[in-house]
C-alpha positions as CSV (number, residue, x, y, z in Angstrom):
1,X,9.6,-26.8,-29.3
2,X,8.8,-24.0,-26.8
3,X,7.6,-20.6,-28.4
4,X,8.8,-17.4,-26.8
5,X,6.5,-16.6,-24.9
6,X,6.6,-20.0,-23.2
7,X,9.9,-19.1,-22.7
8,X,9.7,-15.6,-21.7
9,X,6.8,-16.5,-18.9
10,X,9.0,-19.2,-17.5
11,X,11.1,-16.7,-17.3
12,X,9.2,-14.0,-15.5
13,X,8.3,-17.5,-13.0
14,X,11.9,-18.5,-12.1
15,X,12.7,-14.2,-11.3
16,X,9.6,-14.4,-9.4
17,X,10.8,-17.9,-7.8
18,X,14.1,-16.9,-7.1
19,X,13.1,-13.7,-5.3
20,X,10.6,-15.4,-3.4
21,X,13.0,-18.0,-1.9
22,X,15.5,-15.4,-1.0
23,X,12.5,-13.0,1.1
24,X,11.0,-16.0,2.7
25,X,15.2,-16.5,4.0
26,X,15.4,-13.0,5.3
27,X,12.1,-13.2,6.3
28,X,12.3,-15.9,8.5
29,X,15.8,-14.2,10.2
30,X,13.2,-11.5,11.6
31,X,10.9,-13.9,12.7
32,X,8.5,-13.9,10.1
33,X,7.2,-15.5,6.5
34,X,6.8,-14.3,3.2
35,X,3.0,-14.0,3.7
36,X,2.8,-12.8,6.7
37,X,4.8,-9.8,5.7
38,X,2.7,-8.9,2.5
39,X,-0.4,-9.7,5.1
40,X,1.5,-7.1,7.5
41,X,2.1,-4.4,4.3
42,X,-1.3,-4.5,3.0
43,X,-2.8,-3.6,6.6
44,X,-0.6,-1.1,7.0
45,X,-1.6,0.2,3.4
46,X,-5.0,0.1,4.1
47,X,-5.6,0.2,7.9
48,X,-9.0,-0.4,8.9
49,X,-9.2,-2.9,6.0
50,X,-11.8,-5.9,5.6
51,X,-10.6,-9.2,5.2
52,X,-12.3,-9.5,1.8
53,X,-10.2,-6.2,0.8
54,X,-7.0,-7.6,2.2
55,X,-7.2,-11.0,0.7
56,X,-7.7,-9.5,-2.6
57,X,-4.3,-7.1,-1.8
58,X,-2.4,-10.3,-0.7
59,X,-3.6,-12.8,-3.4
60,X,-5.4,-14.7,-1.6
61,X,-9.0,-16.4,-0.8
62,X,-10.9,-14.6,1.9
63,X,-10.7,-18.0,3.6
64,X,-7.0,-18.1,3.4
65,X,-6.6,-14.3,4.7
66,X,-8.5,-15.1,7.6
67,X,-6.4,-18.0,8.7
68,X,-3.3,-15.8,8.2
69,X,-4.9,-13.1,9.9
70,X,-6.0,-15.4,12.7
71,X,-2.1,-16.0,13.3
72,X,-1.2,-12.8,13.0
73,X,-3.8,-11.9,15.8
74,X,-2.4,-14.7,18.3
75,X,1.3,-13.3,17.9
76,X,-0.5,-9.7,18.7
77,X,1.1,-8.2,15.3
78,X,-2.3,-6.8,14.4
79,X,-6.0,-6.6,15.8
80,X,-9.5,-7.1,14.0
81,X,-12.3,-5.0,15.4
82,X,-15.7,-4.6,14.6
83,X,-16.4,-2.5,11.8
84,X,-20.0,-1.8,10.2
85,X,-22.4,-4.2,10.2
86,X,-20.6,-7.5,9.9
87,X,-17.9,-6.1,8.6
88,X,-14.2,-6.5,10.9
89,X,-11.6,-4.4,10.6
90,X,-7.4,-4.9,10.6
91,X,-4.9,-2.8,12.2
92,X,-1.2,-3.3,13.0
93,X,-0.4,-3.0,16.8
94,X,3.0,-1.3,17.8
95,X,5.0,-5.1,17.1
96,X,3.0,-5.7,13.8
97,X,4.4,-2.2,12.9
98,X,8.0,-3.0,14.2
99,X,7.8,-6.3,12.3
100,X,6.5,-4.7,9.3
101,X,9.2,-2.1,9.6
102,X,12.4,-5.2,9.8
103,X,10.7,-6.9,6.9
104,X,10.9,-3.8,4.8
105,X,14.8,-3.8,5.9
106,X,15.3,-7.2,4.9
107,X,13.0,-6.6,1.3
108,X,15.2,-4.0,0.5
109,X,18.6,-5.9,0.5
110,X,16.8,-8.8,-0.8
111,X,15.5,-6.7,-3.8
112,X,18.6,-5.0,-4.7
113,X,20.5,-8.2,-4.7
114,X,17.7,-9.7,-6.6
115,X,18.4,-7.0,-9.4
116,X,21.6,-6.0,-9.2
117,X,22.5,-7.4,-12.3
118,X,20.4,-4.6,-13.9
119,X,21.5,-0.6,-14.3
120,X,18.8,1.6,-12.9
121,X,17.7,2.8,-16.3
122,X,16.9,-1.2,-17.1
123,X,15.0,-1.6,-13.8
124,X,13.1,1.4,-14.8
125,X,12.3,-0.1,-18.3
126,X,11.1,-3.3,-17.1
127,X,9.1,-1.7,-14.1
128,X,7.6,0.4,-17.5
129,X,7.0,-3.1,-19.3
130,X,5.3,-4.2,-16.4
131,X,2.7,-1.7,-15.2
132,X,1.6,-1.6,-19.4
133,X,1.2,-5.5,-18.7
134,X,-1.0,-4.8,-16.0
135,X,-2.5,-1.8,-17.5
136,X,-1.5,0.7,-14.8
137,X,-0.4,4.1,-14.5
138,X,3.1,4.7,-14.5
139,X,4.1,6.4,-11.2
């Protein structure tokens, strides 16, 4: 027998599932995947970024970032420059920005759809439950 909270972070895995089948489908209508978006976001975040910052931002092995970011570089949607000491830095270029920009489009309708089934006051109060999950701040 499954206890609830087996049951309640399955849960929390299938939402997250779901929602992450449905971006990588828009995604891939702009031209672009899941993880290259949220690669795209956190540069634009944090521009002038290392890789070991960004991989941490993306979830993601420093090794892993820099293959993505390698890829990202070749379709010219950002650019790494030297930074201090050994240090490279990330940037969006004008068609990482544009990119960035129809991803957010698609995230949006993809999100809403994703929780539609919940009132406004209910997203609220599971964004709430969240953040004291992950011992943040509300906003």
């Amino acid at each position: 027998m499954h206890s609830e909270l087996q049951v309640l972070g399955r849960a929390v895995k299938q939402v997250q599932y779901r929602q992450h089948r449905a971006l990588e489908t828009g995604l891939a209508a702009v031209g672009t995947t899941l993880a290259q978006w949220d690669a795209l976001r956190a540069v634009g975040r944090l521009p002038g970024a290392s890789a070991r910052t960004l991989a941490a931002e993306t979830f993601q092995t420093e090794q892993a970032f820099g293959t993505l970011a390698g890829r990202l570089v070749a379709q010219r949607l950002i650019e790494r420059t030297p930074g201090h000491g050994r240090r490279i830095e990330h940037r969006l270029t004008p068609a990482g920005e544009r990119m960035l920009e129809a991803g957010r489009t698609v995230a949006e309708q993809v999100l809403a759809d994703c929780f539609a089934a919940l009132p406004a006051e209910d997203r609220a109060a599971l964004l709430g439950l969240l953040r004291r999950l992950l011992d943040e701040e509300p906003a």
